[in-house]
Every structure is written in structure tokens, then in C-alpha cells.
C-alpha positions in Angstrom: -15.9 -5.1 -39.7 -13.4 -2.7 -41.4 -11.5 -2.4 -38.4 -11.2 -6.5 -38.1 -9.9 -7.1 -41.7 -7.3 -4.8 -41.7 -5.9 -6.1 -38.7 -6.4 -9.3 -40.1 -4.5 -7.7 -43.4 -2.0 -6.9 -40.9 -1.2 -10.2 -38.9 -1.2 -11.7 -42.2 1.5 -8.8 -44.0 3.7 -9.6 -40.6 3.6 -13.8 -41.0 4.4 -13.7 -44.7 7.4 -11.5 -44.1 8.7 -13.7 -40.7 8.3 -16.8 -43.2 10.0 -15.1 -46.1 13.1 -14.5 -43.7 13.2 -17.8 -42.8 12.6 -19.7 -45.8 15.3 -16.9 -47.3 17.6 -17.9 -44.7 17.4 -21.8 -45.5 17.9 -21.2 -49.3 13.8 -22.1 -50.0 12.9 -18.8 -51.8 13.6 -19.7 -55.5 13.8 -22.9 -56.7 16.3 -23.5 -59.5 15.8 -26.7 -61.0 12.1 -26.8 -62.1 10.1 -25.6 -65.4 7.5 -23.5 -64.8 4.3 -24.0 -66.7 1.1 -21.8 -65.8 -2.2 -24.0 -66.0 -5.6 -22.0 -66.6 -8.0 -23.0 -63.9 -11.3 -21.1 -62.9 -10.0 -19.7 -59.8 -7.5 -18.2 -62.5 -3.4 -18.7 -63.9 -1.6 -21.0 -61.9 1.8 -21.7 -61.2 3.0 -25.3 -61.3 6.6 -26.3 -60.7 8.0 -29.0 -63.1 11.0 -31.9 -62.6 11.7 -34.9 -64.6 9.9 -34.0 -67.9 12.1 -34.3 -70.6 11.1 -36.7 -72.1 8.0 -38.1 -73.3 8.2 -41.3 -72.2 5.0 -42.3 -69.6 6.5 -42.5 -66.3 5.1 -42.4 -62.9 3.5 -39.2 -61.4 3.9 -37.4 -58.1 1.9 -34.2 -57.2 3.4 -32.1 -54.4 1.6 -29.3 -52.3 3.7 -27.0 -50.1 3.1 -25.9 -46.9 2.7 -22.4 -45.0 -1.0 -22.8 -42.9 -3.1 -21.9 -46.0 -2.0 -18.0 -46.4 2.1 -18.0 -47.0 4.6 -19.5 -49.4 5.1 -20.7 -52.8 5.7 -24.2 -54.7 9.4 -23.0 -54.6 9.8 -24.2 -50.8 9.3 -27.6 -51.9 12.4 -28.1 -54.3 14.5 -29.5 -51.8 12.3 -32.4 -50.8 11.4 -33.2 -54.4 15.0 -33.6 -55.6 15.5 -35.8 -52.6 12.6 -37.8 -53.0 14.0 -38.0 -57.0 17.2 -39.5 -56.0 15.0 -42.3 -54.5 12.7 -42.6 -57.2 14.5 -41.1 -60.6 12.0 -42.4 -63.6 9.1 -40.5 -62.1 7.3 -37.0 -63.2 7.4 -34.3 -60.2 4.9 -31.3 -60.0 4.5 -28.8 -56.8 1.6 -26.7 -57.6 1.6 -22.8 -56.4 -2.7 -23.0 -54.9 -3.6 -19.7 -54.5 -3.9 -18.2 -50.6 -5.8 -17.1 -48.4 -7.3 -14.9 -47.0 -7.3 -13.3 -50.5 -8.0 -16.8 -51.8 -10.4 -18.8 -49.3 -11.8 -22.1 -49.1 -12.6 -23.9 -51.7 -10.0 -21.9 -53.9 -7.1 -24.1 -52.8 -8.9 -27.3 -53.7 -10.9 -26.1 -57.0 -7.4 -24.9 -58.3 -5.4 -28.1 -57.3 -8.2 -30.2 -58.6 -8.3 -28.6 -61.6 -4.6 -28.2 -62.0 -4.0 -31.8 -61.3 -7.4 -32.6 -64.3 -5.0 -30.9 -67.1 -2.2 -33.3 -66.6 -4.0 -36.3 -66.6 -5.9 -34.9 -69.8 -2.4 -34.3 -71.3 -1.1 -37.1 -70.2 0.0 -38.9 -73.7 1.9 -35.7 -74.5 3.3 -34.8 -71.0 4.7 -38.6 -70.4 2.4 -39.6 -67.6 1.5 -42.7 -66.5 -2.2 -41.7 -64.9 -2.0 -45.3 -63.5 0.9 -44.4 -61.5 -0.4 -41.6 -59.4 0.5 -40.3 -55.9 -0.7 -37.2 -54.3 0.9 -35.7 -51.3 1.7 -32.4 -49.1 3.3 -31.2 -45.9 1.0 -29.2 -43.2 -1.6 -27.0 -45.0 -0.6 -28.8 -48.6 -1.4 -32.0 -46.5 -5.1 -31.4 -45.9 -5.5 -30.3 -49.6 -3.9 -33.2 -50.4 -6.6 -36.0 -48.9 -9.0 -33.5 -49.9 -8.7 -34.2 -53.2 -8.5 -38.0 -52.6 -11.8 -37.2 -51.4 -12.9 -35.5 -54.3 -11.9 -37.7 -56.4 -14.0 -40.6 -54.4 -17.3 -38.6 -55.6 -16.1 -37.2 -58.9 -14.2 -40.5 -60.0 -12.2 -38.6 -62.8 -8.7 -40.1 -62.2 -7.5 -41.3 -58.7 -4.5 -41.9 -56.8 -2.3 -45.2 -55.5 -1.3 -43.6 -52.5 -1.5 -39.9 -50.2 1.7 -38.6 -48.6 0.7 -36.5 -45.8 3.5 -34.7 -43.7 2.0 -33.6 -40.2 -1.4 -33.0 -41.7 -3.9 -30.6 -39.6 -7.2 -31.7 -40.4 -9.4 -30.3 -38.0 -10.0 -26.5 -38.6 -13.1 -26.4 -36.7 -12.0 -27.1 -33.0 -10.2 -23.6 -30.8 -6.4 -24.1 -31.5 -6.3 -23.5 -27.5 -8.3 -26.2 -26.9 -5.8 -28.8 -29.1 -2.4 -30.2 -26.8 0.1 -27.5 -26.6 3.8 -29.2 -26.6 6.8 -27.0 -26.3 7.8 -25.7 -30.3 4.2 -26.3 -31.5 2.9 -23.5 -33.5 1.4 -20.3 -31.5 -2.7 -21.3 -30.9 -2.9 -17.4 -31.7 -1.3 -18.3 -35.3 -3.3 -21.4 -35.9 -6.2 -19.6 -35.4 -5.3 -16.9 -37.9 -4.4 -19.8 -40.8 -8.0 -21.4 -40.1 -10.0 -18.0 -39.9 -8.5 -16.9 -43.1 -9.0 -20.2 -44.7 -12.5 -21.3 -43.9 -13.8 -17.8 -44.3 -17.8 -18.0 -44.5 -17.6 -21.6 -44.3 -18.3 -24.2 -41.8 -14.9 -25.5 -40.2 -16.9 -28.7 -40.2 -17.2 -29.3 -43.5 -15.2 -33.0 -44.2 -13.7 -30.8 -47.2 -12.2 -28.3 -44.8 -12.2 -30.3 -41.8 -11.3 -33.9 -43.4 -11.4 -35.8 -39.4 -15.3 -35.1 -40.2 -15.7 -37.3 -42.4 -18.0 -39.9 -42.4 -16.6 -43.8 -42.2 -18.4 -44.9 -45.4 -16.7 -41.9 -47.6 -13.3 -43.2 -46.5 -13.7 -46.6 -47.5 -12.6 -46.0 -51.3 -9.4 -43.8 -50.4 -5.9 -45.1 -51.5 -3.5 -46.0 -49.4 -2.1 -43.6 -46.6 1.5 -42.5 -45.5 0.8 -40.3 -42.5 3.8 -38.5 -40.5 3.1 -36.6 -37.3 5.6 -35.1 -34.6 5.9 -35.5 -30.9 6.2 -31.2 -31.0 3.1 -30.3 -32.7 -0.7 -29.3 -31.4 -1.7 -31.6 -34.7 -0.1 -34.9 -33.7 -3.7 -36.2 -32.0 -5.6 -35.5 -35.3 -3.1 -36.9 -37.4 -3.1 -40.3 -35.5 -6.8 -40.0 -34.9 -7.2 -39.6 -38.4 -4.6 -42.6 -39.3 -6.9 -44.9 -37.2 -10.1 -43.6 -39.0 -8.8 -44.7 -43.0 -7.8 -48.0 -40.9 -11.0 -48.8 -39.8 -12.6 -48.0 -43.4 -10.2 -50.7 -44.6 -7.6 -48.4 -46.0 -3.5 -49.5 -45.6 -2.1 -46.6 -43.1 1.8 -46.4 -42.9 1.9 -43.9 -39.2 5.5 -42.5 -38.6 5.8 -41.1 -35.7 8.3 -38.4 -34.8 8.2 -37.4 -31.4 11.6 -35.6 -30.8 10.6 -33.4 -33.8 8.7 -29.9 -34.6 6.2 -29.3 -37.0 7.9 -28.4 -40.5 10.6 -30.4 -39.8 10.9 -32.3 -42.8 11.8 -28.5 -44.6 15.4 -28.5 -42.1 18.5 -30.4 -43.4 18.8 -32.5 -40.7 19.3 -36.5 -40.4 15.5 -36.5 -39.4 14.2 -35.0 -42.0 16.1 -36.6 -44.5 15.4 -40.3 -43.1 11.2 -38.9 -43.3 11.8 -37.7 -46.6 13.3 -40.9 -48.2 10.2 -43.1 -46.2 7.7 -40.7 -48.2 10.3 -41.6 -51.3 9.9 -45.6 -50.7 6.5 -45.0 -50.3 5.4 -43.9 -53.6 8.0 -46.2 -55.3 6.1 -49.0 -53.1 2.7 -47.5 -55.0 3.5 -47.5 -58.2 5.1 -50.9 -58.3 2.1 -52.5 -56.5 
């Protein structure tokens, strides 16, 4: 067993330093133009990324969750999106929350922390400026499962909820092989998918609709807000995230499916006319939410 986790401990060391480079290489290291605030959660400190709060004054809100398959990354990646989706939509609070990782951090660390992160701002809502009638949850790959599972947390805790759920090329089904999902050219390695969900789920059942949210039964989806689902032509996930589109439909929930099929997974993190275009639909989406 000894033997397993430190190769484990390995793989992991190697893909946190090849995503490092790359986000390095793109400029997504550091963000520059947030305010840091630290939250106190019981999974422990953690780091949320601020934009548009200077001023009191209750205005939309908009929760952000990064990417990097559950064990890499930071809420710094994510500047670049949020200042684009803040030229769309400029009187509206922006947060990107740093959920801690695994394998160090498994399931239901991630959740528990976002939940809890996401609790104290609507608690300080009066002070903080937000409008907890305006509220729009969203996240790219890995961030994009944590983000419908907390729409489905808040279903059966009914402590605040959402207008609408951004989620950019979503995988949300951790519990069937990687190599038996499709494999297009560019998709992620099935050898690296598998590492994300091993470390993630940990002594867990992949099944679980909380770690698996395509599991979920029809009468729990009945309640969820409104959907904005991207997938990508290029990407093992593109089944479940259509699949999954279809499911909210049938449980009565608006779906707004953009389909990609020229582009990779993480492609809305590139500086291309693409990702820019997907960006500024996720943008007109929560300004469609709050307005409505």
C-alpha cells in the first residue's frame, strides 16, 4: 500500500509541475487584480479571490471555481475569464474560491469548503454588498462538477440558492474506466483521468450523485436552477455533459447546451476567438439570470 501512494505522490508531484509550466507560460500563475480574503471553514483557511467589491452597494453575485481535475491549480488561473466576463457584466461581485485538493484533500473536502465558503458571504451579505437574490454559481472542468454539486446541496439544505450554474466542459461521471469513455484526438490521457478520479473519490463510491452528479436521481433535479452547459467536440467528457444537459431537461429545468466541437478541453483558458466568444455566452448568461 506504501509502495502505491507514493507513486501516486509521484504522478501527482509530475502533473502539478507540467500544469505549473503551462499555466506559467500563459500568464495564469498570479492573478493581479483580485483581493484576497481568507474564509474559516471546517476543512480549514481558505483562499477566496475577490473583484468588484468596493463598494457596499448590493450588487449581483458570481461564484467562480477553477479547474485542474480535482488535485492542481489555484483560483489565480481564473482571473482572466472573470475580468472578461466583468466587461460584460460590470455591476456584479466576482469570487473564485481556492477548494483545497486532492489527494491531500479528498472528496467531500472540495464541496464542504466551497459550501461553506459560499454560506459566509451570503451571511455577510449586508456588509459585503451582495445581492443573495442575484446568485450564479459556476466552474470549468473539475470546478464544474463542484459547481452543480452544490446546486445540489443546496436543493436538500435550502440555505440560499442560485439563478443559474455555468458549467464549462463538466465531467460528471467519476465512476465509469476513463478507457471505456470516447477517446477523440487532444482529449485528456485515460491514464490521467484516472489519476484525477482515484485521488478525488478516495474511499468513496464514484457513484455517489455528489461525486458522480449523472447519478442522480430525476426527482432531485427537478428544483435545480437553470443550466448553461458547454462541452467540446475534443474531449472524452462531451457524452456526459450532453447526457447530463438532457437529464436537468427532462426534470423541467431550462438547459442552454453549447457545443464546441472543433475545440479541446480547457479551451476556454487559451486566448483565442473561441474561447473568448464561450466566455462572453457564460457572461450574457448570468446577466440573463439576474435580470429575470
Amino acid at each position: 500500500m506504501s509502495d502505491i501512494k507514493a507513486d501516486i505522490s509521484t504522478l501527482v508531484k509530475q502533473a502539478r509541475e507540467s500544469e505549473h509550466k503551462k499555466n506559467c507560460a500563459k500568464g495564469l500563475d498570479v492573478a493581479h487584480m483580485a483581493h484576497k480574503r481568507i474564509v474559516p471553514t471546517t476543512v480549514g483557511d481558505i483562499t477566496v479571490l475577490e473583484y468588484g467589491f468596493s463598494s457596499d452597494t448590493p450588487e449581483p453575485f458570481m461564484i467562480d471555481l477553477h479547474g485542474g481535475g480535482f488535485i492542481f491549480n489555484t483560483a489565480d488561473v481564473d482571473e482572466q475569464i472573470i475580468l472578461q466576463m466583468r466587461r460584460v457584466v460590470p455591476h456584479a461581485k466576482f469570487i473564485s474560491i481556492d477548494y483545497p485538493k486532492a489527494p491531500e484533500y479528498p472528496f467531500p473536502a472540495a464541496p464542504d469548503s466551497i459550501y461553506e465558503t459560499i454560506r459566509f458571504y451570503v451571511e455577510h451579505a449586508q456588509d459585503l454588498g451582495i445581492d443573495t437574490e442575484k446568485m450564479v454559481i459556476g466552474g470549468h472542468s473539475a470546478g464544474a462538477n463542484l459547481a452543480t454539486v452544490t446546486c445540489l446541496r443546496c436543493q436538500e439544505r435550502r440555505e440560499f440558492f442560485f439563478k443559474g450554474q455555468i458549467l464549462d466542459y463538466p465531467p460528471l461521471d467519476l465512476k465509469t474506466p476513463a478507457k471505456e469513455k470516447p477517446a477523440p484526438t487532444g482529449c485528456i490521457p485515460p491514464d490521467l483521468a484516472e489519476l484525477f478520479n482515484a485521488c478525488y473519490v478516495g474511499s468513496y463510491d464514484a457513484a455517489f450523485p455528489e461525486i458522480s452528479p449523472i447519478f442522480t436521481k430525476a426527482e432531485n433535479l427537478h428544483n435545480m436552477p437553470p443550466a448553461f452547459i458547454i462541452t467540446c467536440g475534443h474531449d472524452s467528457l462531451y457524452e456526459e455533459g450532453i447526457q447530463y444537459a438532457s437529464m436537468l431537461e427532462k426534470s423541467g429545468v431550462s438547459v442552454s447546451l453549447h457545443q464546441y466541437p472543433d475545440e479541446l478541453h480547457g479551451f476556454t483558458y487559451d486566448n483565442t476567438p473561441s474561447a473568448i466568444e464561450a466566455i462572453n455566452s457564460m457572461a450574457d448568461f448570468f446577466k440573463h439570470c439576474i435580470q429575470n
